[in-house]
N, C-alpha and C positions, 0 to 999 in steps of 0.2 A: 248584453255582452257576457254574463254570468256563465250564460251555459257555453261560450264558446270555448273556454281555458277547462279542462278537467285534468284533477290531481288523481295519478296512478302510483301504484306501490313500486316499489326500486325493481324488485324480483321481476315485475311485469314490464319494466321499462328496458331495461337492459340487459332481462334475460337469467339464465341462471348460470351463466359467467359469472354475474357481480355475487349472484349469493352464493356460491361454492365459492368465491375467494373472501369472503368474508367469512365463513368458519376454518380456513386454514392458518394456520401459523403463518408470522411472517417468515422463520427462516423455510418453511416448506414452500413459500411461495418463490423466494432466492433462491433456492434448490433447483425449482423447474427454469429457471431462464438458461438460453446455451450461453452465455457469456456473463463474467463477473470481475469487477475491480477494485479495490481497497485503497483508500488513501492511509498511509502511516508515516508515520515520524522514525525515521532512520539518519542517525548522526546530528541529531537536532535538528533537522529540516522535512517540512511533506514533501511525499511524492504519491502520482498518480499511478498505482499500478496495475498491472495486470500480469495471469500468468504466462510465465516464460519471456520476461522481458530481462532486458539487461542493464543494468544500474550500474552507472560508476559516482561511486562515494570517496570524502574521504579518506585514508589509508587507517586500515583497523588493521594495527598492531599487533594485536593479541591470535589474530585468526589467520588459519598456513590456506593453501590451495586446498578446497576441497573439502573443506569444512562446512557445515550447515548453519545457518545461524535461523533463530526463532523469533521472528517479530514481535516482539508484545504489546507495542503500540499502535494497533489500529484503531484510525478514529472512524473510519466509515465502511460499510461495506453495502456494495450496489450494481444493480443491471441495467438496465435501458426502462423495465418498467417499478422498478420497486428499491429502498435504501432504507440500511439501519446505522444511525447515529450514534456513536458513542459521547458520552457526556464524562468524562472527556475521551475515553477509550470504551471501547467494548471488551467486555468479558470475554476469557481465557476458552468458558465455554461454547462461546456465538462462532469463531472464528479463529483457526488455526493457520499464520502462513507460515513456510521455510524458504529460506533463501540460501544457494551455495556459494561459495568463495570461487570466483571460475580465474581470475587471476590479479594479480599486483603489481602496476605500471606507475609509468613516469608522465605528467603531460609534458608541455612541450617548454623550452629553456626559453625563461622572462628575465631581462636583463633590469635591473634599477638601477638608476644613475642616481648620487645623491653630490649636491656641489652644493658651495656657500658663497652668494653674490660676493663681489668684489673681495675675495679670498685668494683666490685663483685654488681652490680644494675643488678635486674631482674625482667622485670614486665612485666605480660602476661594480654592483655587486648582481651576481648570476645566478639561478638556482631555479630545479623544478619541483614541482610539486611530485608529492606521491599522492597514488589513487589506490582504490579496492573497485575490482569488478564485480559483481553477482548477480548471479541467476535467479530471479523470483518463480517458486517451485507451484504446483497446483494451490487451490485453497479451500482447507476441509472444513465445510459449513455445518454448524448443529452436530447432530450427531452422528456424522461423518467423523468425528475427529478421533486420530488414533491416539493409544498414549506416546508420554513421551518417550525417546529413545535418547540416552545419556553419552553415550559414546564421542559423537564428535557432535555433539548440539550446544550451541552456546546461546543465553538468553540476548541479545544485542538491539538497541533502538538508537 
């Protein structure tokens, strides 16, 4: 039975796919996938994102319509075949996203009723939340990334 099992080299098993991804960098190797997603903490909470989605968070005060905001907490970033982990975020230099402020809504009116058994007290109090919308803009991997531009970019997680 010895001679039935024979041990080959990687390079010869799977070709030289596996050894030409094994000398490139990991962000070169994110680079080449069509699609990419980051998970980051925005408003103290994760989300799964992607580009061009729409997020509503929320309401950030400080930011008008049409403003950028700068992610700086990503924890992940990944494609279908490859993920870099940040411990606990990733570097400023792995991963660049922006997000816009596309608008600032109301959700929808929750009434609370607050009574005291055998009081006969009954009082219903009304009120909606405010939200923020934004747009999550492309995301510039490695050395893709431009500097920053100070105008309307605010740093926000």
């Amino acid at each position: 039975m010895a001679g039935v099992f024979r041990f080959s080299s990687p390079s010869r098993l799977f070709g030289a796919r596996l050894a030409s991804s094994l000398a490139a960098s990991p962000l070169d190797l994110l680079r080449s996938q069509p699609s990419h997603y980051i998970i980051a903490s925005i408003v103290g909470h994760r989300h799964l994102l992607a580009p061009r989605d729409l997020l509503t968070i929320p309401r950030i005060h400080d930011a008008r319509v049409g403003d950028r905001l700068l992610l700086s907490e990503v924890h992940e970033l990944g494609s279908r075949d490859y993920t870099i982990r940040g411990d606990p975020i990733l570097p400023a230099s792995v991963v660049r996203v922006e997000a816009t402020v596309v608008e600032h809504t109301k959700g929808r009116m929750e009434r609370i009723v607050k009574f005291k058994k055998r009081k006969h007290y009954k009082k219903t109090v009304e009120h909606k939340q405010t939200y923020t919308r934004i747009r999550i803009g492309p995301f510039q991997i490695g050395t893709d990334i431009a500097p920053v531009e100070t105008k309307n970019t605010q740093s926000y997680t």
